[in-house]
N, C-alpha and C positions, 0 to 999 in steps of 0.2 A: 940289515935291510928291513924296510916295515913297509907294511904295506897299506896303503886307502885308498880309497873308493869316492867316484862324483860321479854326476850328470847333470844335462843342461848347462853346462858355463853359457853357452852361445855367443863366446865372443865375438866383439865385431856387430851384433844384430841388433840394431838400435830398437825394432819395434817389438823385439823382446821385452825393453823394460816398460812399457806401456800395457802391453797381452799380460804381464804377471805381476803386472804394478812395482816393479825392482824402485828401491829409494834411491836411483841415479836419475842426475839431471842430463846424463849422455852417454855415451858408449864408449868414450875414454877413461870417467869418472868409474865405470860398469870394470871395463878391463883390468885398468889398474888394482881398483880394491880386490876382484878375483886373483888376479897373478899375485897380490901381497898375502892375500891368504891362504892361498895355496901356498906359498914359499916362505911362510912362517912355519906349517908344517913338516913340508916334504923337504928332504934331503935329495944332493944329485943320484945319490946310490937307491934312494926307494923304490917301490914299484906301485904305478898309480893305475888303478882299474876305472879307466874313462866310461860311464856307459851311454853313452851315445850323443848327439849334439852336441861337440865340442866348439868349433869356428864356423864363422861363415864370414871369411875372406881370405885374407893373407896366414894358410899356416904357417911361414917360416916364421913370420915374425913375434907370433905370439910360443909358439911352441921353443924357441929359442931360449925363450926367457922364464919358461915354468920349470923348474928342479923336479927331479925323478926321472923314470922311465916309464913309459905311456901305453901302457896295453887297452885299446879302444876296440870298444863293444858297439857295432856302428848304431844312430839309430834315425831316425828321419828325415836329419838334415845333412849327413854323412858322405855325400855322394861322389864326392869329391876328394876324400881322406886318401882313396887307393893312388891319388898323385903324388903322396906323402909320405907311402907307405913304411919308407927307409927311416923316418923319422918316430918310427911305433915300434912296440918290441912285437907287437902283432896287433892283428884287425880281424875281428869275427862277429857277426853277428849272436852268436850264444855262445858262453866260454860255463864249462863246467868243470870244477876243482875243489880241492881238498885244502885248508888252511888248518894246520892245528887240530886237526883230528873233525874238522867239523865240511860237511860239505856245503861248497855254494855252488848254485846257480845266476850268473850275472846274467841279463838282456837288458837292452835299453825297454823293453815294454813287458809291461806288468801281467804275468802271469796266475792263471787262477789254480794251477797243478803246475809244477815241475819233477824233473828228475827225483825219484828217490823222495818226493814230499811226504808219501805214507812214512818213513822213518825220521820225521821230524830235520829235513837239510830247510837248508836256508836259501833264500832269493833274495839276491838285492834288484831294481830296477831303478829307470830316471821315465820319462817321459812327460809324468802329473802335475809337474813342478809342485809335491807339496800335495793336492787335491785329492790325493787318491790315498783313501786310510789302508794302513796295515794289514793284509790277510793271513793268518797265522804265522807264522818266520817268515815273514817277507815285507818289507818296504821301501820307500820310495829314499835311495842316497841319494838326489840332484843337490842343487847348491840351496833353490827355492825353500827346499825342508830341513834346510840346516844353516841358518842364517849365512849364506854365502860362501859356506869355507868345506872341506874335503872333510870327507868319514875317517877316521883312524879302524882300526881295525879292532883295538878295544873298545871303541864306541860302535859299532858296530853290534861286536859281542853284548854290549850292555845293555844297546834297545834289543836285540835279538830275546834277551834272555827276561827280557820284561814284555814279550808277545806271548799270545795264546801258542798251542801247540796246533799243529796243522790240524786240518777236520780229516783229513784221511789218516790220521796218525795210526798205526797198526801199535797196539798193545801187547806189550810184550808179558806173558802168564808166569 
C-alpha cells in the first residue's frame, strides 16, 4: 500500500476553473483529467489523504471511479461528505500521524504552528490553491500546486526535505 496526498480537486465546480484559472474549457474536460491522474498514480489498495474540497455534487459518481481508499480531511466545501460517509476510510477535520518515523499534521487550512512543530513534524495543507508559499515543513499538496495530479509520499518527503526547518525548531545540544 502507498500512500498520497491532494486538495482542492472540486470536482463538479465549474467556477472553480475560472477563481484558479484551471486550463479546462469545462468541468468534464476539469474531471476527467483529475480522475486520469489520479488513477495513473493510485492503486485500489492505496490510501489517499484527501484534504478538503473534494466534490461539489454527485459523490457516488465520481468517488466510484477514483482507485484507492479516501481518508478526507474536511475543508470548506465538505458539508455534505457526512452523507457519504460509508464511502471514506474516515472524515476529520485534523488527522495527525506518524509515516515512516516522520510526523504529520494534515488540515485542509494552513497552519502557522502545529503539533509537535518545535521538533521539526510536518504539515501538509490544501485551501491556497498553490498561493500560499511554504512555512518551514509545511505546504500547500492541492492539485493547483502540483500540476493537477496527487502527492506520492516520496515527493512529499522530497519538497519536505528541501524546506527550511521550522522557526520554533527546538535544538537539540
Amino acid at each position: 500500500m502507498n500512500t498520497f496526498f491532494t486538495a482542492d480537486t472540486h470536482f463538479q465546480h465549474a467556477n472553480i476553473i475560472k477563481y484558479c484559472q484551471r486550463p479546462f474549457k469545462n468541468i468534464t474536460e476539469m474531471d476527467e483529467t483529475l480522475i486520469k491522474n489520479w488513477n495513473t498514480k493510485v492503486t485500489p489498495n492505496d490510501l489517499v489523504y484527501h484534504l478538503g474540497d473534494i466534490i461539489f455534487g454527485d459523490y457516488t459518481n465520481i468517488l466510484r471511479r477514483l482507485n484507492g481508499k479516501i481518508f478526507l480531511i474536511l475543508g470548506s466545501h465538505d458539508g455534505n461528505a457526512f452523507d457519504h460517509k460509508d464511502k471514506f476510510v474516515d472524515i476529520r477535520r485534523l488527522h495527525e500521524f506518524k509515516q515512516n518515523d516522520i510526523s504529520i499534521t494534515l488540515c485542509h487550512y494552513a497552519m502557522r504552528t502545529w503539533a509537535r512543530a518545535h521538533y521539526n513534524t510536518w504539515h501538509c495543507f490544501g485551501h491556497s490553491h498553490g498561493h500560499l508559499e511554504p512555512f518551514g515543513k509545511s505546504f500547500d499538496v492541492g492539485v493547483d500546486a502540483h500540476e493537477f495530479q496527487v502527492w506520492s509520499l516520496d515527493e512529499v518527503v522530497e519538497r519536505m526535505n528541501k524546506l527550511p526547518d521550522n522557526f520554533n525548531l527546538v535544538k537539540k545540544e
